[in-house]
Each structure stands twice: as C-alpha cells, then as structure tokens.
TIMARVO-340340 format. One record per residue (C-alpha): residue number from 1; residue in one letter; x, y, z. Coordinates in steps of 0.1 Angstrom, whole numbers. Layout:
{numar NUM; 'A'; {X; Y; Z}}
...
END
This chain:
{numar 1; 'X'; {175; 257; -786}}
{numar 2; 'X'; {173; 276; -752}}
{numar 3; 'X'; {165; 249; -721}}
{numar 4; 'X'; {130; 252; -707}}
{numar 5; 'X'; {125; 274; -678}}
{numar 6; 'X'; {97; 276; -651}}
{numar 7; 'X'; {82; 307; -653}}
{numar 8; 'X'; {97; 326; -618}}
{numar 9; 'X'; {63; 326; -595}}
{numar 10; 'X'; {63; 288; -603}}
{numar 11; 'X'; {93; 284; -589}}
{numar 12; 'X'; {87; 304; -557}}
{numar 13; 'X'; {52; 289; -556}}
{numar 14; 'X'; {72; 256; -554}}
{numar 15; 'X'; {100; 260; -533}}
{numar 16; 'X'; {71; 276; -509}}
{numar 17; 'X'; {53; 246; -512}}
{numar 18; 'X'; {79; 220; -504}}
{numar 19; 'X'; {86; 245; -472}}
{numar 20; 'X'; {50; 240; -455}}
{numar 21; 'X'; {50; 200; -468}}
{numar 22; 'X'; {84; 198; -448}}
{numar 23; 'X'; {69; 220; -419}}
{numar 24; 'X'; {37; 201; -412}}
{numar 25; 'X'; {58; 168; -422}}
{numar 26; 'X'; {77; 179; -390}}
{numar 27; 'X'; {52; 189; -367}}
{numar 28; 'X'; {30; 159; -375}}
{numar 29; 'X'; {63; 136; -364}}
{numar 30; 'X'; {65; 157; -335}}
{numar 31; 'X'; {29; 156; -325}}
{numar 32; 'X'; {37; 115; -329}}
{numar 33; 'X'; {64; 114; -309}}
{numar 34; 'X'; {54; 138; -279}}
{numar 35; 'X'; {21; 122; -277}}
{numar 36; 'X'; {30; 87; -275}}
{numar 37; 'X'; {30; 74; -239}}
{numar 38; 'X'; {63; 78; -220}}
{numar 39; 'X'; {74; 44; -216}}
{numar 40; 'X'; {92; 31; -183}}
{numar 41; 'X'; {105; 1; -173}}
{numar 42; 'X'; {97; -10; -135}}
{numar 43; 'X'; {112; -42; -115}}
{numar 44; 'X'; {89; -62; -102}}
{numar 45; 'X'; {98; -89; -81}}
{numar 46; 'X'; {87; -125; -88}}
{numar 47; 'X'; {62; -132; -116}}
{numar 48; 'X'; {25; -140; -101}}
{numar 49; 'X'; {40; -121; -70}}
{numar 50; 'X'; {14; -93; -55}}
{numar 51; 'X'; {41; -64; -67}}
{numar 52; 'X'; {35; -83; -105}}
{numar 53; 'X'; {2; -81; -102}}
{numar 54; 'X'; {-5; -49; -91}}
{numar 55; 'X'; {13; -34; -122}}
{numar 56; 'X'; {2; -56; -145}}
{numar 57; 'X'; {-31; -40; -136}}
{numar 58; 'X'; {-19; -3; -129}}
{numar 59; 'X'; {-5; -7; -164}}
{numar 60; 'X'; {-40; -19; -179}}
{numar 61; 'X'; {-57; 8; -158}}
{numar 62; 'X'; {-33; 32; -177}}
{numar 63; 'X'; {-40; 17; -210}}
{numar 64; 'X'; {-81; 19; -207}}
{numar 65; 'X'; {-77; 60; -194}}
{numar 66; 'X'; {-53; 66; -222}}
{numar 67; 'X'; {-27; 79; -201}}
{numar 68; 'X'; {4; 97; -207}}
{numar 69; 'X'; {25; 68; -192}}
{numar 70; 'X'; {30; 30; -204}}
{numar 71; 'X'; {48; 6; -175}}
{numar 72; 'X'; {72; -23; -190}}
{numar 73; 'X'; {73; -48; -158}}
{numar 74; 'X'; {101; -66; -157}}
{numar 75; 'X'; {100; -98; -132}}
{numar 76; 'X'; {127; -105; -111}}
{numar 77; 'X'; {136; -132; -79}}
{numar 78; 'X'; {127; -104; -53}}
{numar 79; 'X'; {137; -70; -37}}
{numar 80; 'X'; {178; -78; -40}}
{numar 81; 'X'; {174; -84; -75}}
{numar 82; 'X'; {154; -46; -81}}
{numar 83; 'X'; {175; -29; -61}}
{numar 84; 'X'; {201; -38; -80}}
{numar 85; 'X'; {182; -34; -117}}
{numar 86; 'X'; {182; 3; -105}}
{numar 87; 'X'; {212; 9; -90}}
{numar 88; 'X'; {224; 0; -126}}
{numar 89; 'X'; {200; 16; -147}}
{numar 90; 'X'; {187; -10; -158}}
{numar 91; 'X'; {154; 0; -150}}
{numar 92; 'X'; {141; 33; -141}}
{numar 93; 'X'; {116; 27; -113}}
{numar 94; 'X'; {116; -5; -92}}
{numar 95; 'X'; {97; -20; -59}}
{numar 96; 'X'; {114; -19; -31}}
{numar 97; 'X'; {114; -24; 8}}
{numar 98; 'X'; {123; 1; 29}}
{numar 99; 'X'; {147; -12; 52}}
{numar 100; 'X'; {168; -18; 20}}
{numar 101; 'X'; {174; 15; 17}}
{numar 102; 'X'; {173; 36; -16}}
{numar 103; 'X'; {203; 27; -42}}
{numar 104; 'X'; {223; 55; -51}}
{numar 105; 'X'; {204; 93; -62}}
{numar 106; 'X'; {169; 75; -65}}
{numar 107; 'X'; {140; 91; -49}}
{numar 108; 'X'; {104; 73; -34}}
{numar 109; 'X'; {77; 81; -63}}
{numar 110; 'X'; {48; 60; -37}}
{numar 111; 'X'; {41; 36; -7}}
{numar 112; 'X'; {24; 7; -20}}
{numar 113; 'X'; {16; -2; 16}}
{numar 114; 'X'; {31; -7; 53}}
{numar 115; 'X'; {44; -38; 66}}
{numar 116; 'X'; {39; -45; 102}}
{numar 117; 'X'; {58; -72; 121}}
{numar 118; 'X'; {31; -98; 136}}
{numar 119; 'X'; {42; -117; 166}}
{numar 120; 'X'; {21; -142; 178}}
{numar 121; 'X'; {24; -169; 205}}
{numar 122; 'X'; {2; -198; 220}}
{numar 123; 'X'; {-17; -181; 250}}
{numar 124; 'X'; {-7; -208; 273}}
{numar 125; 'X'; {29; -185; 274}}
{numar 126; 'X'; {9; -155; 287}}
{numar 127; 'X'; {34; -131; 265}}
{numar 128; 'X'; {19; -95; 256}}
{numar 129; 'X'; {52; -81; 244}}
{numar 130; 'X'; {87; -87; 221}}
{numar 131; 'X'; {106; -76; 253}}
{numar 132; 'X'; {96; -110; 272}}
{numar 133; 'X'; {112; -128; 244}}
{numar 134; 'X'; {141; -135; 263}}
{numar 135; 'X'; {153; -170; 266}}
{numar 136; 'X'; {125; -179; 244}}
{numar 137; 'X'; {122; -195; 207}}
{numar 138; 'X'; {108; -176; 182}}
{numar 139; 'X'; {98; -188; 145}}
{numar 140; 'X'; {106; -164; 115}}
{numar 141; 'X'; {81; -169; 85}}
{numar 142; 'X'; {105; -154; 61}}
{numar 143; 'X'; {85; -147; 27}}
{numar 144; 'X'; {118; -127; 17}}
{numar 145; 'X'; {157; -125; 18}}
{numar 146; 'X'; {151; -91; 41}}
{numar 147; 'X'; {132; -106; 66}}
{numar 148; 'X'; {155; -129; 88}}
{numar 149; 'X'; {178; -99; 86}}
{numar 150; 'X'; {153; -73; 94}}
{numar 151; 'X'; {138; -92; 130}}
{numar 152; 'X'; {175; -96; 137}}
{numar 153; 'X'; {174; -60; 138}}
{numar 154; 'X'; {146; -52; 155}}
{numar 155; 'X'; {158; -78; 184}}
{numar 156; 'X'; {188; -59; 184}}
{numar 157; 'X'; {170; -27; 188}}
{numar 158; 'X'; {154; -40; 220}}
{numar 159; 'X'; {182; -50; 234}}
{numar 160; 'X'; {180; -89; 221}}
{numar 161; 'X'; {212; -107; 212}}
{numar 162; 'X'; {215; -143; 196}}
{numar 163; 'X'; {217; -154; 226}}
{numar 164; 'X'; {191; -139; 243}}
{numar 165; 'X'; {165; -155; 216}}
{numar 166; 'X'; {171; -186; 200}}
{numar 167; 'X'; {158; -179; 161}}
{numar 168; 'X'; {152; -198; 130}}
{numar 169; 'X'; {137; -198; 97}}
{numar 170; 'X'; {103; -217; 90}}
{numar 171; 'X'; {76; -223; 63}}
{numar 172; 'X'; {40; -215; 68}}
{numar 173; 'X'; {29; -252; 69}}
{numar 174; 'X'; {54; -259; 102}}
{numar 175; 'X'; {40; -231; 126}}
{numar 176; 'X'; {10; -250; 141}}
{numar 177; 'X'; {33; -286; 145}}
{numar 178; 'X'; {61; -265; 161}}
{numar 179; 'X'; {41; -242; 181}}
{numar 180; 'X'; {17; -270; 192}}
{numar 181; 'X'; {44; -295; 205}}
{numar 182; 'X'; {63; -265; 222}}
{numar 183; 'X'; {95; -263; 199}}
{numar 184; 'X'; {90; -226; 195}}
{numar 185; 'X'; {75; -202; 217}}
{numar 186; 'X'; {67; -173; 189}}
{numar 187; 'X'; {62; -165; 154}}
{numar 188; 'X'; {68; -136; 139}}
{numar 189; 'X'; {55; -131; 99}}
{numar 190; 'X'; {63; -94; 81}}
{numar 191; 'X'; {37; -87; 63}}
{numar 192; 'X'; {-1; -62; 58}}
{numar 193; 'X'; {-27; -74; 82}}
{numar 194; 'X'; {-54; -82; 51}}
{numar 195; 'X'; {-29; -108; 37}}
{numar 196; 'X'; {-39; -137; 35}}
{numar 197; 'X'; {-9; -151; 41}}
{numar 198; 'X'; {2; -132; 73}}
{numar 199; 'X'; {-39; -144; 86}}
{numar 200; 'X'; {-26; -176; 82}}
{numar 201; 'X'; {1; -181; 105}}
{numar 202; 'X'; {-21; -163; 130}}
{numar 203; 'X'; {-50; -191; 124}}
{numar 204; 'X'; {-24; -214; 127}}
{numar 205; 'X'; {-12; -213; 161}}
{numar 206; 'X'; {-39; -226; 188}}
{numar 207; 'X'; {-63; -233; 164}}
{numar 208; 'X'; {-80; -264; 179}}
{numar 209; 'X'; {-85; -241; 216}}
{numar 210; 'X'; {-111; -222; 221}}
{numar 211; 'X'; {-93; -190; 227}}
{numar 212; 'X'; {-72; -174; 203}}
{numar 213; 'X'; {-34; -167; 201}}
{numar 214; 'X'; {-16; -135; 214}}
{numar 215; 'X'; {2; -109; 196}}
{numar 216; 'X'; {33; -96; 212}}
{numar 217; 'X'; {32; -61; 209}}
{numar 218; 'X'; {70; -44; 201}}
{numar 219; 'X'; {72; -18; 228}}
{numar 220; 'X'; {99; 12; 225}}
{numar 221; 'X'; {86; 14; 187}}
{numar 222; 'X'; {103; 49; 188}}
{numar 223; 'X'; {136; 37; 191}}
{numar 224; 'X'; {135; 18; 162}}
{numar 225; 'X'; {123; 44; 145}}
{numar 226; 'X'; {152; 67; 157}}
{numar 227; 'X'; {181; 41; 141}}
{numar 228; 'X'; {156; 35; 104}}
{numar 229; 'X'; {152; 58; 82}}
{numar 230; 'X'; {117; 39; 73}}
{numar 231; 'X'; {107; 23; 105}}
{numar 232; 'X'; {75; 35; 120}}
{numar 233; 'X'; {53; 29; 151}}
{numar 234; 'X'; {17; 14; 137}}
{numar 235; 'X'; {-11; -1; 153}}
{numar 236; 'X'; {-31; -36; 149}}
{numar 237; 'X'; {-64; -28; 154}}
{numar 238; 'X'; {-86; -47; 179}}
{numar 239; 'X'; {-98; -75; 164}}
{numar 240; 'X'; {-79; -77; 134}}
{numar 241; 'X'; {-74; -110; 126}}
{numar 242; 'X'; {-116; -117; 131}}
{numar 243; 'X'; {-116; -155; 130}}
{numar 244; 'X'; {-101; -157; 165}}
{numar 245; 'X'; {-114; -123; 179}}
{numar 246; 'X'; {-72; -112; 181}}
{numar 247; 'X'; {-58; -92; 193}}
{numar 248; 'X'; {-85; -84; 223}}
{numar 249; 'X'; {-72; -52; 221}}
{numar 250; 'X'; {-45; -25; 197}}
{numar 251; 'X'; {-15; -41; 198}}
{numar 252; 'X'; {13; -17; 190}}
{numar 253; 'X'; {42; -26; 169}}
{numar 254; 'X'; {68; -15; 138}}
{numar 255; 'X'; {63; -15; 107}}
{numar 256; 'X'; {88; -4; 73}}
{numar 257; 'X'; {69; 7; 35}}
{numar 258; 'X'; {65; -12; 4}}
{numar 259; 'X'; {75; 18; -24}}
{numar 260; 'X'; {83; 24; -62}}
{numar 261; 'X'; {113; 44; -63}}
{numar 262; 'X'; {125; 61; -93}}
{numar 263; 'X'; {159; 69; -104}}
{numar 264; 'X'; {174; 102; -119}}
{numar 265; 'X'; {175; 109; -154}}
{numar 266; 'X'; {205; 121; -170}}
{numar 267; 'X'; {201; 157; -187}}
{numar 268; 'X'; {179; 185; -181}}
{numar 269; 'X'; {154; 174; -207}}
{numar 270; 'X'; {156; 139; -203}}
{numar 271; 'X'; {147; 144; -167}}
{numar 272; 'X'; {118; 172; -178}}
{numar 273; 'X'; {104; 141; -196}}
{numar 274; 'X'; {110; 117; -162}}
{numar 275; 'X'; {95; 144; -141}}
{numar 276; 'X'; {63; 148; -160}}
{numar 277; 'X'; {56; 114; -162}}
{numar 278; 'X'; {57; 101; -128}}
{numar 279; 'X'; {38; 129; -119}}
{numar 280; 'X'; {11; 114; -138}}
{numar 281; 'X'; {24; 78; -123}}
{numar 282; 'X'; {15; 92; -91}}
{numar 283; 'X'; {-14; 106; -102}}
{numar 284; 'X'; {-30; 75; -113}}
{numar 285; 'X'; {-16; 50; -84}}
{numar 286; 'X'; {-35; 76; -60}}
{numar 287; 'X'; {-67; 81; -76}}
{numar 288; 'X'; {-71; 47; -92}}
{numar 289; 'X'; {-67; 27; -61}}
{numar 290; 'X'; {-107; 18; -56}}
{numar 291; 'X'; {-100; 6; -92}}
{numar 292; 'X'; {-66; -14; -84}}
{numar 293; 'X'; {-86; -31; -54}}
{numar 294; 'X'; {-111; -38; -76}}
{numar 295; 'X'; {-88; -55; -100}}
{numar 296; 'X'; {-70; -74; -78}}
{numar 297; 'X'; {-95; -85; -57}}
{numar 298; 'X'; {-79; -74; -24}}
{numar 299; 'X'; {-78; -35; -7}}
{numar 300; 'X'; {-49; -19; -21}}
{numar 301; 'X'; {-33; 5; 5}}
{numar 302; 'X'; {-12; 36; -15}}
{numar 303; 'X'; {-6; 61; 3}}
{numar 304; 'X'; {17; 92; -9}}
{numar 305; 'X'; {50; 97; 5}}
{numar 306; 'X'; {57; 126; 30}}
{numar 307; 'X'; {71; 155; 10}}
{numar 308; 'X'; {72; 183; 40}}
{numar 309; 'X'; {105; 196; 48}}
{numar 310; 'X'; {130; 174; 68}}
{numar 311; 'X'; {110; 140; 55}}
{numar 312; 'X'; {132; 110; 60}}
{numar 313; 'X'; {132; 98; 26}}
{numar 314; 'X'; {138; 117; -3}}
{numar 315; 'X'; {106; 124; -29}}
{numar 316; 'X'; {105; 121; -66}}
{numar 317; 'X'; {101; 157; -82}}
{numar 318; 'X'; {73; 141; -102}}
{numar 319; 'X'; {51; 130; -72}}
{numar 320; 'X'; {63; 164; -59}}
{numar 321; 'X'; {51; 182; -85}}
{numar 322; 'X'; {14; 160; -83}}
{numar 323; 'X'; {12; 167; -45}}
{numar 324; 'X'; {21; 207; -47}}
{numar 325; 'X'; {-5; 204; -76}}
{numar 326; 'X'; {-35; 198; -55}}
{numar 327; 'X'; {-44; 209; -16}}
{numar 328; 'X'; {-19; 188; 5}}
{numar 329; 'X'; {-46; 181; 30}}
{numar 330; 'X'; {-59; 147; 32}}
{numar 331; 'X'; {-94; 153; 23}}
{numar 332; 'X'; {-87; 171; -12}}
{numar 333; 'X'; {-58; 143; -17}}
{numar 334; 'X'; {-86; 113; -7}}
{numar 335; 'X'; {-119; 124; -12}}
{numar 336; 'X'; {-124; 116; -48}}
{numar 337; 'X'; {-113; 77; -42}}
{numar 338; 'X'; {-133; 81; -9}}
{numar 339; 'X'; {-165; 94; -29}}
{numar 340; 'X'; {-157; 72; -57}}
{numar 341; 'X'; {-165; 40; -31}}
{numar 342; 'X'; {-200; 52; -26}}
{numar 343; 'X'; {-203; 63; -65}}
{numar 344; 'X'; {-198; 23; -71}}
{numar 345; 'X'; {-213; 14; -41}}
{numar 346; 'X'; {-247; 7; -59}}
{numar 347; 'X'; {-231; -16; -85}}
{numar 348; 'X'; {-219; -35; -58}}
{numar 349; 'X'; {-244; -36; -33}}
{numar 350; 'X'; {-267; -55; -56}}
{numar 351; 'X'; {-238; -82; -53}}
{numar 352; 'X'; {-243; -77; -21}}
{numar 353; 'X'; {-279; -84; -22}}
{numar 354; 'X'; {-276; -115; -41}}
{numar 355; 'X'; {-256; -128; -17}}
{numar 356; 'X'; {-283; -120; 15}}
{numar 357; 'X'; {-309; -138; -5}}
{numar 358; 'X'; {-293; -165; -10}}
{numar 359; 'X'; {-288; -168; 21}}
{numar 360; 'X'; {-325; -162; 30}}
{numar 361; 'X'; {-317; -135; 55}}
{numar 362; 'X'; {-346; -121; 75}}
{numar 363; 'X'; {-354; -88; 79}}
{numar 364; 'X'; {-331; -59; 69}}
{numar 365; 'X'; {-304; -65; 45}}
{numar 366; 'X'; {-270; -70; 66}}
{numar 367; 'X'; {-247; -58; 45}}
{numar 368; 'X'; {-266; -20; 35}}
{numar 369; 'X'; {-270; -16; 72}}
{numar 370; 'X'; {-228; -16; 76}}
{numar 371; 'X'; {-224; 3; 49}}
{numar 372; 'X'; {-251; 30; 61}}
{numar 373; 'X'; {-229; 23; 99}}
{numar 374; 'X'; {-198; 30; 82}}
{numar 375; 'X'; {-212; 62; 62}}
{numar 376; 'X'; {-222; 78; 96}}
{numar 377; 'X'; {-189; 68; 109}}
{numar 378; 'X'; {-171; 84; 76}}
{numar 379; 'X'; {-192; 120; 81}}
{numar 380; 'X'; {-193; 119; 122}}
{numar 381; 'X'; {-154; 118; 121}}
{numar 382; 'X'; {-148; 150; 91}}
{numar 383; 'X'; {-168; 166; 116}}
{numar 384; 'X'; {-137; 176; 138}}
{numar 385; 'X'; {-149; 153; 169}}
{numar 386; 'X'; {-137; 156; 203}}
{numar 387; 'X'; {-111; 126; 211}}
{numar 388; 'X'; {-139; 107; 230}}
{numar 389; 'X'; {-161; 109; 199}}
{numar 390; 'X'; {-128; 93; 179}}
{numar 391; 'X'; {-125; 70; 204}}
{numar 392; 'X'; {-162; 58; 201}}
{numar 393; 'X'; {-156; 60; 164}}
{numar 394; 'X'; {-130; 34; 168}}
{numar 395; 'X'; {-150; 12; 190}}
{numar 396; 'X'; {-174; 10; 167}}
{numar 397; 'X'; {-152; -2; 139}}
{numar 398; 'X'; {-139; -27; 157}}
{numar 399; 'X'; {-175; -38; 161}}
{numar 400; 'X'; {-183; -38; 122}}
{numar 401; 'X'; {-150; -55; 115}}
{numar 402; 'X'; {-164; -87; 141}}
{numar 403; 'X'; {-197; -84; 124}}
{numar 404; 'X'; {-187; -85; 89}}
{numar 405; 'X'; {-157; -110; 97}}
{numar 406; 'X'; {-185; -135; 112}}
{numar 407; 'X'; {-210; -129; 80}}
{numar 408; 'X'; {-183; -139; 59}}
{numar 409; 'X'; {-175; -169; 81}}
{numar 410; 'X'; {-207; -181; 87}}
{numar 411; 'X'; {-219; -180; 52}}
{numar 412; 'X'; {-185; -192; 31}}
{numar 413; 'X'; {-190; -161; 10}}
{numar 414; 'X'; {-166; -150; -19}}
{numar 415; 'X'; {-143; -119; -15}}
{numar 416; 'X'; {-163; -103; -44}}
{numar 417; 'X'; {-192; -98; -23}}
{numar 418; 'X'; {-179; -84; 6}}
{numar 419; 'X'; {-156; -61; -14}}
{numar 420; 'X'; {-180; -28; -7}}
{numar 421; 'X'; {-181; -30; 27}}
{numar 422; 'X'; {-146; -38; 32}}
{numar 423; 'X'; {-136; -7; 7}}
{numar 424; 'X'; {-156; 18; 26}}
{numar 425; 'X'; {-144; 5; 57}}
{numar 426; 'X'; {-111; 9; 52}}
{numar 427; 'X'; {-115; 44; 40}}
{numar 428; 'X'; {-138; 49; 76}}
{numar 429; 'X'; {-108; 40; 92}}
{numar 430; 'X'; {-84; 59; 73}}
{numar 431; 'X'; {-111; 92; 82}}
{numar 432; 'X'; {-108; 84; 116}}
{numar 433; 'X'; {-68; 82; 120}}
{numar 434; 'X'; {-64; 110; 101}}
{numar 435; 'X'; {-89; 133; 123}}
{numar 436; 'X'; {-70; 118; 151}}
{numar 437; 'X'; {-37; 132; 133}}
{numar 438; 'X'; {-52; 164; 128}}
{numar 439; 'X'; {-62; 168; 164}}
{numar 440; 'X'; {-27; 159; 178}}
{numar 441; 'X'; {-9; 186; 154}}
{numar 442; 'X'; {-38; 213; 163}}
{numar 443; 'X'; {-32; 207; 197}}
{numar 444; 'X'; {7; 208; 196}}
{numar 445; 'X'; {4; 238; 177}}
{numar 446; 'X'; {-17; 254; 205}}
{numar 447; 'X'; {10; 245; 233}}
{numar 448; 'X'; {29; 271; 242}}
{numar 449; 'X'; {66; 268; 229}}
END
C-alpha cells in the first residue's frame, strides 16, 4: 500500500503559507520592538532633590504625549556620584555641573539652568564688590561637594589667596546669627535667583533693619570665564530678591550651567538608536518647559546648549540633530513655549481672579493688568527697538517684578496663583535679553574689520 501524498499545489500552497505566517510573524516583532520607547537610564542626584523631581516629571510628561523616549532615574548622593555612573557606563545620561567638567567622550544634551554666585553682606560694611573681600570673612552656604571648591576658585581668579580671605563652610540656619554678631563679613550661596533656598540666605542677613543687604558684584567676570570652560558673566537683575528691594541696582557676577549630558554609544547602530532619541529628549525638555514649571510648581529655566562652531562644550549629535531641525534663531526655537503661556493664560488667570476677589480688590483686576504690561513689553521688544527702548523695557520689568513681589507679600498668596504672571514674565525678560543680543552681534557685524 503506497504512503499518502499531498497532492503538489497543496504542498506549495503550504510551504507558501507558512512563508507569509513567518513574514508577518517577523515584521509584527519588529513593528514591537522598534516602536517601543527607547529606554535610558539618567542619574539623578539625591532623591526629592530638584534634579529628581524634574525628571520624575519630564518622564511623566513623556509618558502622557506618548513619546518615543522612556527616562529610568536613578538617585544618587549628588553630582560626584553621576559623574561617576557615566564615566562607567553605568548610565547613559546624567546631571551634572559644569565646573565638573564632562567625564570622558560624553557630550551636553541641555542646560537645565545657570547658577550664579550670590554674595551678600550686611550694608553696615558698605561692600559693592568680591574684590573688597580682602582681609574679610566670608560664609560659604555649600548645598554641594563642588561648592567650597568652586568659590575657592573664583577667589583665586581674582587674585584672593587663603590668606587674603578667611573662609568657612555654614548651614542656612547660621547666616543671620553670624552675620548679625559680626563673625562673618559675607555670604556667598551658588544657586538660581528664584530658589527658594538661595532667597533665603539673602532674607537672612539684616533682616530686622530697615534697609536691605548688599550683593557684592564679581568684577573681571571675563577672566573667569577665560580659565572655565563653563563659566559665564550673568546679571542679577535690579530688584531681584523683592522682599528687601536688592540689589538697588544689576549686580554683575559668574555663573557655571546645570546640564544632562549624554555618553557615547558603542556601534554605529547602537548610537543611530542614541542619536535619535535624545533628539526627541531635547525636543521635549525645550518645548515642554511651560508644562515642567507647571508640574513642579516653580519656573523651569532650559535653555539649549550652543552648538555654533568653536562652542566651549561639546553637543550631543541628538540635540544637534533637534536644533539643525528647526530655525536656530531664538524666536522659532521659543515661540511656541512663549505662545503656549498666553494659550494657558486663561486657565490661569481665572486662578488669578479668585485670588483678587478674595481679596476684595477695588477696581481693575491687578494681576490681568501685568499680564497685559508684560504682553506689551513681550511685542515692544520683537519689534527690533533702539537700545534706549531696551533699556526702558528693562526698567519697566524691574517695576512689575516690585509690584508683583509686594502683591504676593502683602496678601500671603500661594505660588499657584501667581504662576501666570511669573511665566510670562520670565519669557518678557528672556525677549528682552535676547533683542539686546541680537543688537550687539548686528552691530559688531556692521563694524568694519
């Protein structure tokens, strides 16, 4: 008896079946695996820290607008401890300060914000600047292992040996006891002015006299800037620290960046993969900041990295690739998170009216009129203005910062409820620099070489 045999076109039919099973069995995997979020683990610094938080929330952010991207945080003790996560691979992106350096072929994928050196001394001293230092005692809020290390530095810098100025290392709670009985002369606290904690030593030092503190300002910034590859010359703006109406005027000093930085990938595809997704990192860290402030309660200052030719610090390919993508000027870079402020600035505003009639306010609502101030300020300064019209542009945020500063004040209100006016101001004030920018390289283009 012969063995049974499928007819020939079954077989084919068969074999040709099992093909196209196998096929689309493959490309479905393959659609699975290429469309799940590239995952990347990030150091973070200690947990409950501001670096933790912010990318707990950038990594919720990414969750809710499905992107490509998935952030793993892993907490650390501080800035030592990431930089050395990455040096080893441990991690592939990690936070980092910018006088530490960047640990072996890593690159800067953003700068989570700038912090400025704030020196402040009783007013009885009548010191205006780090130079007059000299002989003197100064206090050194260190909130990090790089801090005591970094003033050291910038002492050095200006010409300051140890034993030109006698330093040492306080807490918070000991700068209005030792600055009150005349044990130190100075303070100095790294940090962003809108901390709360760096607002805190300020408030601290003469705070039962009528007048308010002064803040050294660090003269001969440049040359600091000339020995770091991260230092730079910033600005405190006039008023900054509103409670006490300091400093009575901008007060110059140094300032180094906050920044993820990403390490290399191994392999030209594993580093395809790397590239593409902390293009959409960067992406999302610059146009999801109104939404990061809003999460976090506090403005969140990102800024990109400077990727022109001869840049001090070396950019990620992926943020490259995000910034080439769009128009490198700052309007096209800013203006959706700038126009996204006054998209949500209805929501917001009726917090903002809750909060004037509770306080039984007559006439005019407050708030809308700062916000309409600030609008003015916002279109006045994309209008290429003349420096005198920047100048008066500056004046007059100085003037809304006192205004709002003493609402707030006056009225114990909640962070929530000021959180429009202080978004659109600082993106006023981020107009107004950058047309002042803009002016100064159209004018040094114009000189005659």
């Amino acid at each position: 008896m012969s063995p049974f045999k499928l007819p020939a076109g079954l077989v084919r039919f068969l074999i040709a079946f099992a093909v196209v099973i196998a096929a689309l069995s493959v490309l479905w995997f393959a659609v699975r695996y290429f469309n799940e979020p590239t995952s990347l683990r990030i150091a973070t610094g200690p947990d409950g820290s501001l670096d933790a938080r912010m990318i707990g929330a950038l990594d919720r952010t990414l969750t809710t607008h499905r992107a490509g991207i998935r952030l793993h945080a892993q907490t650390t003790s501080g800035y030592e401890e990431n930089y050395r996560l990455l040096e080893k691979g441990e991690v592939e992106l990690a936070i980092l300060r910018g006088d530490q350096g960047l640990p072996g072929e890593s690159m800067v994928v953003m700068i989570l914000r700038k912090n400025l050196a704030v020196i402040v001394a009783p007013s009885r001293h009548e010191l205006e600047s780090l130079a007059q230092l000299k002989g003197k005692r100064l206090g050194i809020v260190a909130r990090s292992g790089l801090d005591e290390p970094a003033i050291a530095k910038l002492l050095a810098f200006h010409g300051l040996q140890k034993s030109d100025v006698t330093t040492s290392v306080i807490k918070p709670d000991q700068v209005g006891p030792l600055t009150d009985s005349g044990r130190l002369d100075a303070v100095v606290v790294v940090g962003t002015i809108t901390d709360p904690e760096v607002s805190a030593v300020v408030y601290a030092i003469d705070r039962k006299k009528k007048t308010g503190p002064s803040i050294l300002a660090v003269d001969l910034a440049d040359l600091a800037e000339t020995n770091s590859l991260t230092a730079t010359s910033e600005t405190i703006p006039k008023n900054a620290f509103p409670r006490r109406k300091v400093p009575d005027d901008e007060v110059d000093t140094i300032a180094v960046p906050t920044v993820i930085a990403g390490a290399k990938a191994e392999g030209p595809l594993r580093q395809k993969v790397r590239t593409q997704a902390i293009e959409e990192l960067a992406r999302n860290l610059v146009e999801r900041k109104v939404e990061l402030s809003q999460k976090l309660g506090t403005v969140v200052a990102i800024e990109a990295p400077d990727s022109e030719k001869g840049a001090r610090l070396p950019v990620h390919p992926g943020t490259a690739a995000y910034l080439d993508s769009t128009d490198t000027s700052w309007y096209t870079l800013f203006s959706d998170q700038i126009w996204t402020v006054w998209l949500i600035g209805g929501a917001l505003c009726s917090v903002v009216a809750a909060f004037f009639t509770r306080m039984r306010a007559s006439g005019e609502d407050a708030m809308l009129t700062l916000l309409d101030r600030l609008r003015t300020i916002t279109q006045r300064a994309k209008a290429k203005p003349a420096p005198e019209e920047l100048d008066r542009l500056s004046s007059d945020l100085s003037d809304i910062a006192m205004e709002l500063a003493t609402l707030g004040y006056q009225h114990k209100g909640e962070q929530a409820e000021f959180s429009a006016v202080q978004l659109a101001f600082d993106n006023a004030r981020f107009v107004v620099e950058t047309a002042r920018s803009a002016r100064k390289v159209r004018e040094s283009a114009r000189e005659p070489v």
